[in-house]
C-alpha positions as CSV (number, residue, x, y, z in Angstrom):
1,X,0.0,0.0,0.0
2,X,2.3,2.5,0.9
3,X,4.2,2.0,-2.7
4,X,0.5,3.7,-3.9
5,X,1.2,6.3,-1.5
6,X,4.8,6.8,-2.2
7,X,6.0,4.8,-4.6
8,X,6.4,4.6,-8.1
9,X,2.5,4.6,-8.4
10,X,2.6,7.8,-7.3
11,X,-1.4,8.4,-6.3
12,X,0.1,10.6,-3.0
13,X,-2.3,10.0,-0.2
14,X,-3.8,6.5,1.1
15,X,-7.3,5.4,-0.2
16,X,-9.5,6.6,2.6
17,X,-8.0,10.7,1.9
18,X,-8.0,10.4,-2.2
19,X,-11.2,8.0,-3.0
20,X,-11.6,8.8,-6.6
21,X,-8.0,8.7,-7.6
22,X,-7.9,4.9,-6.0
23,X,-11.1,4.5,-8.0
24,X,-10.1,5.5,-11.0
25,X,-6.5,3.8,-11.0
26,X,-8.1,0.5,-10.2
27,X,-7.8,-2.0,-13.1
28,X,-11.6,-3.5,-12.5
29,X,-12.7,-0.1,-13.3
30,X,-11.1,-0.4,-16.5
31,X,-12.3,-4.0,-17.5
32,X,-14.6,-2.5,-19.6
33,X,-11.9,-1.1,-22.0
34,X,-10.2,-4.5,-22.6
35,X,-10.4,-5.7,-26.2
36,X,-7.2,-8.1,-25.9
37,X,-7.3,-11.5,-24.9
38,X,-6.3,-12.5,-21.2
39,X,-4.8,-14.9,-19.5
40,X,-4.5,-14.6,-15.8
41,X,-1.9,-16.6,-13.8
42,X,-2.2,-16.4,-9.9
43,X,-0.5,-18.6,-7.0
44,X,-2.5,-19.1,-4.8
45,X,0.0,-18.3,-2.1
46,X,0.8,-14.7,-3.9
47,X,0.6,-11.3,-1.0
48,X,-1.5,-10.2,-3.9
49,X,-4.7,-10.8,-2.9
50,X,-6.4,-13.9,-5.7
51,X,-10.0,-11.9,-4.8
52,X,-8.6,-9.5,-6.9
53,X,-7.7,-11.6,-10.0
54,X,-10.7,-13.8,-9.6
55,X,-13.3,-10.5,-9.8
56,X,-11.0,-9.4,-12.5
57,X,-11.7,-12.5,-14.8
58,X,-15.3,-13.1,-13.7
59,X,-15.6,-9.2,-15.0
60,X,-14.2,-9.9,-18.3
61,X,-16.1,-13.5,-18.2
62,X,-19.5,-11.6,-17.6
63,X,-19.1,-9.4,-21.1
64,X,-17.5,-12.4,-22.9
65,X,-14.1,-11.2,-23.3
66,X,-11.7,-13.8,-24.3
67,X,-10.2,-14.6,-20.6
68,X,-8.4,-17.3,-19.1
69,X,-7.8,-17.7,-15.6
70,X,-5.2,-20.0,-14.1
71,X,-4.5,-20.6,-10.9
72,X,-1.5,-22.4,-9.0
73,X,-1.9,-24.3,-6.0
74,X,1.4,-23.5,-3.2
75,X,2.5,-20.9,-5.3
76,X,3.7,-17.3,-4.4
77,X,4.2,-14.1,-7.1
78,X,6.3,-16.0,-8.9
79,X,5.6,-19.8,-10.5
80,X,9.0,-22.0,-9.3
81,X,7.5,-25.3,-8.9
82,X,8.9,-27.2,-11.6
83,X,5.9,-29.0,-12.6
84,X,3.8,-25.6,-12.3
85,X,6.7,-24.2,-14.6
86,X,5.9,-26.9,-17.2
87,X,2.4,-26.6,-17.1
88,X,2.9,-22.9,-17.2
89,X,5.1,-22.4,-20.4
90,X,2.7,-25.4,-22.0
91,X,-0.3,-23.0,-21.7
92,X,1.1,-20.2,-22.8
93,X,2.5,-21.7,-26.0
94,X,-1.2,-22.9,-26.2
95,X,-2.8,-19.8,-25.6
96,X,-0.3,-17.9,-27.8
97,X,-1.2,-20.0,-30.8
98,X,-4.9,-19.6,-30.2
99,X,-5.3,-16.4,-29.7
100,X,-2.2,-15.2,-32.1
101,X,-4.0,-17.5,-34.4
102,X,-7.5,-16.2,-33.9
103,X,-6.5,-12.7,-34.6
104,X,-5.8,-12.8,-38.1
């Protein structure tokens, strides 16, 4: 939170003082603009909150956007498990080709 506040996001105050600019930078208020195809890959161990990726899909799901949503069981931010790994780089490739494919 405080690399909102401070960081490199640069909003300047915490949510509760700048309510719009939280609202406004928040990438579900924006799921409405995506035209691209997704693919979402969470651990489910990741400080970053699944909730968020989960509403984030079922948003794009609900308007039938192209979406994907993958999650990893005893994962963290990062995928390390080498089976996880292998699984990983095999759905990419897949999804790649399909939607690569699909958009010419």
């Amino acid at each position: 939170m405080l690399m909102l506040e401070k960081g490199f996001m640069g909003l300047g105050d915490p949510p509760w003082q700048a309510t719009e600019r939280y609202r406004d930078a928040s990438p579900i208020s924006q799921v409405g603009k995506v035209q691209t195809p997704v693919m979402i890959v969470h651990g489910d161990l990741d400080y970053i909150p699944i909730q968020q990726a989960e509403e984030f899909f079922t948003a794009l799901y609900r308007q039938g956007k192209r979406s994907v949503f993958v999650r990893y069981h005893g994962e963290g931010h990062g995928i390390s498990n080498r089976p996880n790994v292998l699984d990983f780089w095999e759905r990419f490739r897949g999804w790649m080709a399909e939607t690569l494919n699909s958009q010419n």
